[in-house]
C-alpha positions as CSV (number, residue, x, y, z in Angstrom):
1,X,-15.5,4.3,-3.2
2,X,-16.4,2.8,0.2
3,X,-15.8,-0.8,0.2
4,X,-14.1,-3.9,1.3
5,X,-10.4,-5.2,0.1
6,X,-9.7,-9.2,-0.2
7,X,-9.0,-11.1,1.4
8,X,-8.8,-8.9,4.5
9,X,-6.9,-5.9,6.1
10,X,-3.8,-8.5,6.9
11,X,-1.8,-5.8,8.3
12,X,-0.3,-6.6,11.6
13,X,2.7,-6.8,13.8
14,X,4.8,-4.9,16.3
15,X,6.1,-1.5,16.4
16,X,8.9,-0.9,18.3
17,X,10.3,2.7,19.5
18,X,14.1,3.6,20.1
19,X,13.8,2.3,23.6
20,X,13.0,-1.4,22.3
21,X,9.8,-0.9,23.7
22,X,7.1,-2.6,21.8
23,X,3.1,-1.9,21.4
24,X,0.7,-4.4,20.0
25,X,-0.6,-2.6,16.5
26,X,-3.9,-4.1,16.5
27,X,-6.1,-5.3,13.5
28,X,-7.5,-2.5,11.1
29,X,-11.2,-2.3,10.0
30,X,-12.1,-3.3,6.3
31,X,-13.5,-0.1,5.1
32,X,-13.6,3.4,3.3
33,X,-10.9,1.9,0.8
34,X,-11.4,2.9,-2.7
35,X,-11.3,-0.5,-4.7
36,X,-10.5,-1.6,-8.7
37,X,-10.8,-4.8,-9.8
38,X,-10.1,-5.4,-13.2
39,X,-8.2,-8.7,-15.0
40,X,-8.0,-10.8,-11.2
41,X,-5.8,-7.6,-9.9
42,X,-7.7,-5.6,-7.0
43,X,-6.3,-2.7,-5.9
44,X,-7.4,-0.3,-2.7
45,X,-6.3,2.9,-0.9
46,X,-7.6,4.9,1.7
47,X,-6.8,7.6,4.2
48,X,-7.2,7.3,7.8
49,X,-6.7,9.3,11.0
50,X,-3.6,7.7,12.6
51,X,-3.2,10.6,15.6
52,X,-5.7,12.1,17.2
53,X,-5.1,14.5,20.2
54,X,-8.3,13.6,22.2
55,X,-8.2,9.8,21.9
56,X,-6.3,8.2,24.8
57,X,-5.2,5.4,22.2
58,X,-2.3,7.3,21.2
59,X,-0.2,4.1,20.9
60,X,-1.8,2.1,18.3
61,X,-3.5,3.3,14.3
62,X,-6.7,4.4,15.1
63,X,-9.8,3.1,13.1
64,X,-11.0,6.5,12.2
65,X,-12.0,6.8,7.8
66,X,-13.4,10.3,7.2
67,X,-14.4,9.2,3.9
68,X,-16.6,10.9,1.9
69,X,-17.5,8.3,-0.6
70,X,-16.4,9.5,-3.6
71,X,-13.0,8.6,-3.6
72,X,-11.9,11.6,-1.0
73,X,-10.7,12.3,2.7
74,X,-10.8,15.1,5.1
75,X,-8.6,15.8,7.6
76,X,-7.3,18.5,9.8
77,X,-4.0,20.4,8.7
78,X,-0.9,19.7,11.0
79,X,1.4,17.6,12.3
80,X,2.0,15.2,14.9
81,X,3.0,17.1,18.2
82,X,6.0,15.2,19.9
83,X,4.0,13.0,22.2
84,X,5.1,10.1,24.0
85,X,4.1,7.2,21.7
86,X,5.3,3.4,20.4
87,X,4.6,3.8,16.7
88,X,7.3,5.8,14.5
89,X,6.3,4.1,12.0
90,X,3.0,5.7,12.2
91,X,3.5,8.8,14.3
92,X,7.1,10.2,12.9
93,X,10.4,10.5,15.2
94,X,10.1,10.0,19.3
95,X,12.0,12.9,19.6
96,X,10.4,15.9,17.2
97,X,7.0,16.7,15.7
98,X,6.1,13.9,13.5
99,X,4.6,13.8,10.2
100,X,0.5,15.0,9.3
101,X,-2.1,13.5,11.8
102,X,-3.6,11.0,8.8
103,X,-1.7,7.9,6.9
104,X,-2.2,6.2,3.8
105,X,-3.1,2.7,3.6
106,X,-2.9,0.9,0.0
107,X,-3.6,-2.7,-0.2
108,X,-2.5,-5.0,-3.5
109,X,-3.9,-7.9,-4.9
110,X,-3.0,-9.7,-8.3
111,X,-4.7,-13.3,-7.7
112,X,-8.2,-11.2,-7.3
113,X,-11.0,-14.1,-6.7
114,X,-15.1,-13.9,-6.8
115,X,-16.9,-15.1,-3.9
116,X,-18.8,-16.9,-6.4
117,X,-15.8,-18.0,-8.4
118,X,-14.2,-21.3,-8.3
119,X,-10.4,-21.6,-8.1
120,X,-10.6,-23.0,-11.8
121,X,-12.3,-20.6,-13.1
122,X,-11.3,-17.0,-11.8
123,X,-7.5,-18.3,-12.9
124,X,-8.4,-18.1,-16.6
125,X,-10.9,-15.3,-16.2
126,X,-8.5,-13.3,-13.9
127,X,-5.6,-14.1,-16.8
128,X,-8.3,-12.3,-19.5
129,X,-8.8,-15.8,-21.3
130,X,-12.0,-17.9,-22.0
131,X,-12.3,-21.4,-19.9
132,X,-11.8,-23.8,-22.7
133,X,-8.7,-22.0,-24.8
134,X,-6.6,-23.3,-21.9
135,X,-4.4,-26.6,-22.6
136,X,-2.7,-26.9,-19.2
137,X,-3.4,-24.7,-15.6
138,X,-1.0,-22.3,-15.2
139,X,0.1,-20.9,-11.6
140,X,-1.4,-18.0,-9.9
141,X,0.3,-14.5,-10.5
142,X,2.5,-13.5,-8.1
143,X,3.7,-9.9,-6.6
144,X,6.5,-10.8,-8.7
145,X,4.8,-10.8,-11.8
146,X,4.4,-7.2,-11.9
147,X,5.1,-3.5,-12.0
148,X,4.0,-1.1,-9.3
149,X,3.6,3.0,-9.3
150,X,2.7,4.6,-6.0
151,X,2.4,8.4,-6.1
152,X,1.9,10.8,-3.3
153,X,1.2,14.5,-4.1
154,X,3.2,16.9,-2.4
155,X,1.6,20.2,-3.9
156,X,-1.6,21.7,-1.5
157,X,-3.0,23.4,-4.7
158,X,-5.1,21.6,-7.3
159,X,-2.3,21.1,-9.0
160,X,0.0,18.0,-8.5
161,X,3.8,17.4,-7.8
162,X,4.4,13.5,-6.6
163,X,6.9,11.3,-5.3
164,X,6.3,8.4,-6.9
165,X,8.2,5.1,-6.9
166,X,7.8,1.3,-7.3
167,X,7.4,0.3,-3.8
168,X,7.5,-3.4,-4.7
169,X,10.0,-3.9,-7.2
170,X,12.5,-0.6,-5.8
171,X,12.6,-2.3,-2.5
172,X,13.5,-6.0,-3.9
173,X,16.2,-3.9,-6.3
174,X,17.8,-2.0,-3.0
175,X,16.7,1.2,-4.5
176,X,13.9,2.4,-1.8
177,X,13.2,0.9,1.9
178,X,10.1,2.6,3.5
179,X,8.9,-0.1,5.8
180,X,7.7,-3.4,6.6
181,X,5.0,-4.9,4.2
182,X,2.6,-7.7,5.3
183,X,2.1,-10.6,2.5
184,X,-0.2,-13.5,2.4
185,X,-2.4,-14.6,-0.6
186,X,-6.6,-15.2,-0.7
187,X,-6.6,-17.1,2.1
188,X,-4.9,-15.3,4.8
189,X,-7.1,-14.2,7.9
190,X,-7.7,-10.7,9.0
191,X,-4.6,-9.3,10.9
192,X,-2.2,-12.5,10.1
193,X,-0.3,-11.6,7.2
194,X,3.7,-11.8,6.9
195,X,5.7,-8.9,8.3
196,X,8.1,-9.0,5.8
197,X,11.3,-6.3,5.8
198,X,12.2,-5.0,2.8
199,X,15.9,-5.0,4.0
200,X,16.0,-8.5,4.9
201,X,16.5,-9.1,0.9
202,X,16.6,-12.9,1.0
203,X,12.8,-12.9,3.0
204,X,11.6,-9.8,1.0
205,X,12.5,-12.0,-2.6
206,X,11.1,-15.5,-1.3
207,X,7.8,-13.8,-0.4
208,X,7.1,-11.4,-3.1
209,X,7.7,-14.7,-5.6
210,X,4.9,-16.5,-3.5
211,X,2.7,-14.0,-1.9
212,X,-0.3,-12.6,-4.3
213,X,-1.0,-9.8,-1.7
214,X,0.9,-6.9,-0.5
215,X,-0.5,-4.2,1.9
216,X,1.4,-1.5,3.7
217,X,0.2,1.4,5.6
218,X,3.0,4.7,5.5
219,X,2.5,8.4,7.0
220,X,3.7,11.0,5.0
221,X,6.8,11.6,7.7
222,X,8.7,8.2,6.1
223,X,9.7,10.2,3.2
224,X,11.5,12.9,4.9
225,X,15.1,11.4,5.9
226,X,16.9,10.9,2.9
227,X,18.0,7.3,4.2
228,X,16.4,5.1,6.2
229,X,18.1,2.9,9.0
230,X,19.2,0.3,6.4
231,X,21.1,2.8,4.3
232,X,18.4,3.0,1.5
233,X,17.5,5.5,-0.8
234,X,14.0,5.9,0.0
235,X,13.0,8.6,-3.1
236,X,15.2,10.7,-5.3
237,X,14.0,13.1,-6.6
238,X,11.6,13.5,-3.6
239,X,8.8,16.5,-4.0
240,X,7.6,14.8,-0.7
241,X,10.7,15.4,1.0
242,X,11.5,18.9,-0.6
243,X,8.0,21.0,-0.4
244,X,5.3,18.5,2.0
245,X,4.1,20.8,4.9
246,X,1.7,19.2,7.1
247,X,0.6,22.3,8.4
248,X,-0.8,23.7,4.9
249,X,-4.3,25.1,4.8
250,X,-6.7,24.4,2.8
251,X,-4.7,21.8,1.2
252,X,-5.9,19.2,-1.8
253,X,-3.1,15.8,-1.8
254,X,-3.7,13.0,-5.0
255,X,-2.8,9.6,-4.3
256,X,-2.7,6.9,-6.7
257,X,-1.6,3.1,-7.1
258,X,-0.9,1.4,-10.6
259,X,-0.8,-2.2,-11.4
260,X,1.5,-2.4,-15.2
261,X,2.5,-5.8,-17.1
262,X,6.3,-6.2,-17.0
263,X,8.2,-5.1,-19.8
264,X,9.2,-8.3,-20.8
265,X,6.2,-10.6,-19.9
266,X,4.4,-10.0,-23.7
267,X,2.1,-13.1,-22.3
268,X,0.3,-10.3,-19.8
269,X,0.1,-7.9,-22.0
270,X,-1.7,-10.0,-24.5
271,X,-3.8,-11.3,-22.1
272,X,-4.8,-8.4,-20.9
273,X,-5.8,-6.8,-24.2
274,X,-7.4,-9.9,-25.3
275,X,-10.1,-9.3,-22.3
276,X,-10.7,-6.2,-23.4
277,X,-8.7,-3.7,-21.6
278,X,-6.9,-2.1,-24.4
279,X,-3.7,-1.6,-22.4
280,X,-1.7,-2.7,-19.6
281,X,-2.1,-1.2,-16.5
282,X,-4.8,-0.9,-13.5
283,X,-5.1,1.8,-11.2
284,X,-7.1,3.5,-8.5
C-alpha cells in the first residue's frame, strides 16, 4: 500500500496555459502508490496534493502523498480557487475555480519484470507458463494486448456511483480524450517517457502497439466539459460530471484500475488461468 511502480514515475512534459505560456512539470517522486503485480502486469494508483494554497510552487504537481498506508488518502474538501497558474491540466480552467485540490495518478504496466528476473525468464513466467513448455519466444505484451477499466467515484457517501471508462482502448477508438499519456517500456528513466496525445490518432496507435507502460495523472476537473478541445466525448454517462462536488464534507471517493484479457485473445486467458488466477482480470 506504499510502494514503488516500475520502471519509474516516467511522467513528464510541458503544460501550456491559454496564453501559450509554458511551465516545466517536473519529475514526480516514486511513492505512496498502491501496487498489484500479478501474471507480469503491475498496476498502481495513488492520490496526491496537486494545489496547495501555502506552497509558493503553485505552477508545477507538488510532491505531497498523504497516504495512510492502507490503500487510502486524506485530503481537504474544496476546490481550486482561480489563481494565476500554468497547469490546467492539473489545476482546472485559467479563468474559474478549478477542480478539488488533489489528483489521481495511475500508472500501468503489462511487461512487469523482477529485479532478479532475467529477460528469458519473467516472459514465460509473466505469460503464466513454465520455462520449458515454450517451443519458440514470443514478444513482450503490449498496451495493445489489453483491456482497461478506470473508475472514479463520484458519490461522497460510502456508497459508490463511478465514471468509469477504458482510458486506453476509448482514446485509440475516438470515444474519450482526457489528456496526454506518457509511454515507454522497462527501461525508460524517471521523468523521460513519451508524451503521447491521444488526439494525435496515428502517434497514440504506433505507441500503444509498442509501449508496455502507460501512466497518466488527471484531476477530477477533466471530466467536467462534455468535450474536450479535440471534439471528444470524454464520458457518457458521466456521474463525475453530473453529481462530483469538490467542496463535499466529509466525503469517502473509490478509485480503481483493471487490467482484463481481450475478448478475443483466448491465448491470455488460458494463460492466465493456467498460472493459477482463475480468471482474467487484475486490479488495484
Amino acid at each position: 500500500y506504499d510502494g514503488e511502480i516500475t520502471p519509474a514515475v516516467i511522467l513528464a512534459g510541458t503544460a501550456i496555459d491559454t496564453d501559450d505560456t509554458t511551465a516545466e512539470l517536473g519529475i514526480l517522486e516514486n511513492e505512496a502508490w498502491v501496487v498489484m503485480r500479478k501474471y507480469g502486469i503491475e498496476l498502481g494508483i495513488r492520490g496526491r496534493l496537486c494545489y496547495e494554497d501555502t506552497n509558493d510552487n503553485t505552477y508545477c504537481p507538488n510532491n505531497v502523498y498523504p497516504t495512510n498506508k492502507d490503500g487510502t488518502f486524506n485530503f481537504e474538501a474544496g476546490a481550486i480557487p482561480d489563481v494565476d497558474h500554468f497547469c490546467p491540466i492539473y489545476y482546472g480552467p485559467i479563468d474559474d475555480d478549478g477542480g478539488p485540490e488533489w489528483c489521481i495518478d495511475y500508472s500501468i504496466n503489462v511487461d512487469y519484470k523482477e529485479d532478479d528476473d532475467d529477460e528469458e525468464e519473467a516472459l514465460y513466467r509473466g505469460r503464466g507458463r513454465e520455462l520449458g513448455s515454450m517451443e519458440e519466444e514470443e514478444e513482450p505484451r503490449v498496451l495493445a494486448d489489453y483491456v482497461y477499466q478506470l473508475s472514479l467515484d463520484a458519490d461522497p457517501s460510502c456508497a459508490t456511483n463511478s465514471s468509469t471508462w477504458d482510458p486506453i482502448n476509448a482514446a485509440r477508438d475516438g470515444e474519450s480524450c482526457l489528456d496526454a499519456f506518457y509511454m515507454g517500456d522497462n527501461d525508460t528513466p524517471s521523468g523521460e517517457g513519451i508524451e503521447v496525445l491521444c488526439d494525435d490518432t496515428d502517434t497514440y496507435e504506433s505507441n500503444i502497439t509498442e509501449s508496455s507502460v502507460a501512466q497518466q495523472t488527471l484531476n477530477y476537473v477533466l471530466l467536467t466539459d462534455p468535450l474536450n478541445e479535440g471534439g471528444y466525448t470524454v464520458i457518457s454517462p458521466d456521474p463525475v460530471r453530473e453529481t462530483f462536488n469538490a467542496d463535499t464534507t466529509p466525503a469517502t471517493y473509490s478509485m480503481t484500475l483493471k487490467v482484463f484479457c481481450r475478448d478475443d485473445d483466448y491465448e491470455c486467458k488460458r494463460e492466465n488461468a493456467a498460472g493459477g488466477g482463475g480468471g482474467s482480470s487484475k486490479s488495484t
